[in-house]
C-alpha positions in Angstrom: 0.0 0.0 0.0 2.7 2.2 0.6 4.6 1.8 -2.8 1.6 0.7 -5.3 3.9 1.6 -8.0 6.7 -0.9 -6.6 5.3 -3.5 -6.1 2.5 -6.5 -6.2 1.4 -9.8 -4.7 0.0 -13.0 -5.2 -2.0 -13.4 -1.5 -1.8 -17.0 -0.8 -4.6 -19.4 0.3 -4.8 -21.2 3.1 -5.5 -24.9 1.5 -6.6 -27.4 2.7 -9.2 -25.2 4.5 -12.0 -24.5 2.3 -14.2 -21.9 4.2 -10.8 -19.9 4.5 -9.6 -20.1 1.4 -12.7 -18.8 0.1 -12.8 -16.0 2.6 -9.4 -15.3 1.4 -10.3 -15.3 -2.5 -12.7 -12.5 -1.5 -10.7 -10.7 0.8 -7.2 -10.7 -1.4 -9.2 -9.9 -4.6 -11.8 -7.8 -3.4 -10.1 -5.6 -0.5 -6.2 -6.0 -1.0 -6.6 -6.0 -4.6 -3.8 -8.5 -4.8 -2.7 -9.0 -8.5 -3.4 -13.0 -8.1 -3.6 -15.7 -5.8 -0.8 -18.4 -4.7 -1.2 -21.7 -3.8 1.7 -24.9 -3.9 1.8 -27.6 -5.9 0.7 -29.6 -3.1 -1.1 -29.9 0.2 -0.4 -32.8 2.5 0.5 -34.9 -0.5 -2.5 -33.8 -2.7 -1.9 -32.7 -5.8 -3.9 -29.5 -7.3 -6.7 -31.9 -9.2 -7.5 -33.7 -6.0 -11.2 -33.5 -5.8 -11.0 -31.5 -2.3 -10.2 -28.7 -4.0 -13.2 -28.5 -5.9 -14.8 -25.5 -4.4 -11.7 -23.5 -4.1 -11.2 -24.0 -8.1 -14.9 -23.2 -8.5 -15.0 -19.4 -6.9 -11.0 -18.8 -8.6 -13.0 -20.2 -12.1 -15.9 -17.7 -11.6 -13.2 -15.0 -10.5 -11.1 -15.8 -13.7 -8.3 -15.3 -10.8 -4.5 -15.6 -11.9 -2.9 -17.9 -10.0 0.9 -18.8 -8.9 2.0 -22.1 -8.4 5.2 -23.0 -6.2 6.5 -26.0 -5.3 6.7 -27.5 -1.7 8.3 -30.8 -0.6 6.4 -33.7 -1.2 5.8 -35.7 2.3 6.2 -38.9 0.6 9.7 -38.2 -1.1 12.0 -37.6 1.4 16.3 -37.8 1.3 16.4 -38.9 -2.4 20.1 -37.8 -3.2 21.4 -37.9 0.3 23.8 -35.4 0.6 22.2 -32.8 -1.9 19.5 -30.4 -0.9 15.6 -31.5 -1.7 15.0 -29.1 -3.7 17.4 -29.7 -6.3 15.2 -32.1 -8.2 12.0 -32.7 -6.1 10.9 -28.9 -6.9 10.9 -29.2 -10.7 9.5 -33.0 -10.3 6.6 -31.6 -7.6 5.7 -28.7 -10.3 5.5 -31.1 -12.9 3.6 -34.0 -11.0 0.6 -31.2 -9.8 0.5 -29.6 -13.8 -0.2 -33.4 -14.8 -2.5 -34.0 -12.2 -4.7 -30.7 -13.0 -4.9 -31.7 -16.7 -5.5 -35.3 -16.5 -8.3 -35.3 -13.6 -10.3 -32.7 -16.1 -9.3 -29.8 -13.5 -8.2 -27.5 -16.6 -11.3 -28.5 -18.9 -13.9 -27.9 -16.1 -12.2 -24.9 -15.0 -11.1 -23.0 -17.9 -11.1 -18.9 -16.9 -8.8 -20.1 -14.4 -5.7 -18.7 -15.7 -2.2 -20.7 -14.2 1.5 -19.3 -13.7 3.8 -22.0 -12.6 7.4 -22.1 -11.4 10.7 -22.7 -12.7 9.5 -23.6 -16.5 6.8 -25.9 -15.4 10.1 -28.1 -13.8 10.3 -31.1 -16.0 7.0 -31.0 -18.2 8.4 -29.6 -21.4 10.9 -32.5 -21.5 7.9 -35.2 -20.7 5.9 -33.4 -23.5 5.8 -37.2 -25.2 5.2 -39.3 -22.2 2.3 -36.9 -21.4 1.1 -37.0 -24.7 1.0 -40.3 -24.6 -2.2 -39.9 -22.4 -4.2 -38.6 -25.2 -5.3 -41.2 -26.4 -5.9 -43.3 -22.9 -9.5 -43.2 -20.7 -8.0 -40.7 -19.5 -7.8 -38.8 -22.0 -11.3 -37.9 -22.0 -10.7 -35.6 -19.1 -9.0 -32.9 -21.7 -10.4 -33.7 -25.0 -8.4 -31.0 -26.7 -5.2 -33.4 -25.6 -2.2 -32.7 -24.1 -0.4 -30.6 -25.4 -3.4 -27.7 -26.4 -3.7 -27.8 -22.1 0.0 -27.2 -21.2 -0.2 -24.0 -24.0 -2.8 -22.7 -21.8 -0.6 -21.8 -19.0 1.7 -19.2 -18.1 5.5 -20.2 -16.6 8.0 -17.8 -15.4 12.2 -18.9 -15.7 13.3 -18.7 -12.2 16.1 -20.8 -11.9 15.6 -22.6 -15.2 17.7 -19.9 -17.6 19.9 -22.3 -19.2 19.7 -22.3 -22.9 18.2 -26.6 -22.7 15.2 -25.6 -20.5 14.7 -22.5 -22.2 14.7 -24.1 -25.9 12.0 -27.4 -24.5 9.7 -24.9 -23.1 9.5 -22.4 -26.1 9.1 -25.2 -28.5 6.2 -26.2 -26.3 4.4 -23.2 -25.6 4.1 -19.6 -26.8 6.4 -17.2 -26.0 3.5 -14.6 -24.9 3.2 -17.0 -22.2 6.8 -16.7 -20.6 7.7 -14.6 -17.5 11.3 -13.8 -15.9 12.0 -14.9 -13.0 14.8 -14.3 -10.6 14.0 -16.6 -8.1 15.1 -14.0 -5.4 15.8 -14.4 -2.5 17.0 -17.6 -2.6 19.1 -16.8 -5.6 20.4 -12.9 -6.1 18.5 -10.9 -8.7 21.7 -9.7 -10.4 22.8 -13.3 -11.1 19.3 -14.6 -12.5 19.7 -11.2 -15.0 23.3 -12.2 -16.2 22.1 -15.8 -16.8 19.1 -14.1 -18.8 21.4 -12.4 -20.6 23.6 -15.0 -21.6 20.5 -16.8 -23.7 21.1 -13.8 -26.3 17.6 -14.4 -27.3 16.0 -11.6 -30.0 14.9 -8.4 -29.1 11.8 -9.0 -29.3 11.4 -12.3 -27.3 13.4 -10.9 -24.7 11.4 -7.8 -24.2 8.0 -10.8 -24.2 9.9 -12.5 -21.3 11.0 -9.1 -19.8 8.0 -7.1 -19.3 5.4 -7.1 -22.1 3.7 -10.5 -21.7 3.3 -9.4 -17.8 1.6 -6.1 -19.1 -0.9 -8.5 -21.3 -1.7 -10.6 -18.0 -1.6 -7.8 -15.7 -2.9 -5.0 -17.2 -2.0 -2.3 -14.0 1.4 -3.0 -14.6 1.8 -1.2 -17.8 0.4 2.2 -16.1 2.6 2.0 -14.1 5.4 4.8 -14.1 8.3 2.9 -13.3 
């Protein structure tokens, strides 16, 4: 409130609790005027297309809300490289196991005007593009009749952490580039360093300003009145 010009938020929702997440969904859109809503990639091991969410997906459908999506650990996966840090892999893998869960339970079909932003290039999805697509023609695949592939161009993914040239190439040749964010993954990683890894892709200067700023002003319309 103090620096509306600085800055924005996704307010978060307290999930698994359905009469305060809704509460929330008012609250953050209605009084805060929050820009979005964030939620993890899982809650006590349930993935986004759990059927306990329904209600919570209903009112952020009706609200078209824009929503962010972050990885948490997963309870059941626990000290899988011992030595390294749990996030190293299990955060692109927990990002990618709740985007597959949301499309194949029919979460994305039944709520469409719910519009998704997810971490770190949607972790390992654009590499698993065939695997997944291999659903399409499966019973399951009746959940998202469009298949596949027409679901995960739906959503939005921002490049924290995943600025190497090999995640940056898998997810452009899987969806748009109007649907890209930076991301600098601060604080966990300094904001200077995500930039000069940005830089280094040497993309065109018109993909790089997409990434940079103009695909946010698209999604977030305030942004762009902004005088920054």
């Amino acid at each position: 409130h103090k620096y509306p010009t600085r800055f924005g938020l996704f307010a978060p929702l307290p999930v698994p609790d359905t009469e305060g997440s809704l509460a929330q969904i008012g609250y953050a859109l209605d009084q805060v005027k929050s820009d979005g809503l964030g939620m993890l990639a899982n809650y006590g091991g349930k993935w986004l297309g759990d059927p306990s969410f329904t209600p919570v997906m209903e009112e952020l459908n009706r609200r078209k809300a824009i929503v962010y999506v972050h990885p948490p650990f997963t309870p059941c996966v626990t000290n899988t490289i011992p030595g390294a840090a749990m996030q190293l892999v299990e955060f692109p893998f927990e990002t990618t196991r709740t985007i597959a869960n949301l499309v194949m339970s029919g979460t994305t079909t039944r709520f469409p005007e719910i519009r998704w932003i997810f971490a770190h290039n949607g972790g390992a999805t654009p590499m698993l593009i065939g695997r997944l697509e291999e659903q399409d023609h499966r019973p399951v695949g009746k959940n998202f009749p469009a298949g596949m592939r027409a679901e995960l161009r739906k959503f939005y993914y921002d490049n924290a952490s995943a600025w190497n040239s090999s995640a940056m190439a898998a997810l452009m040749n899987l969806v748009p580039k109007d649907h890209m964010f930076f991301g600098s993954d601060y604080p966990f990683l300094a904001a200077t360093e995500a930039v000069h890894k940005f830089n280094k892709l040497k993309l065109d200067p018109g993909t790089r300003a997409a990434i940079e700023r103009n695909n946010a002003f698209k999604l977030f319309p305030r942004l762009k009145a902004l005088k920054i």
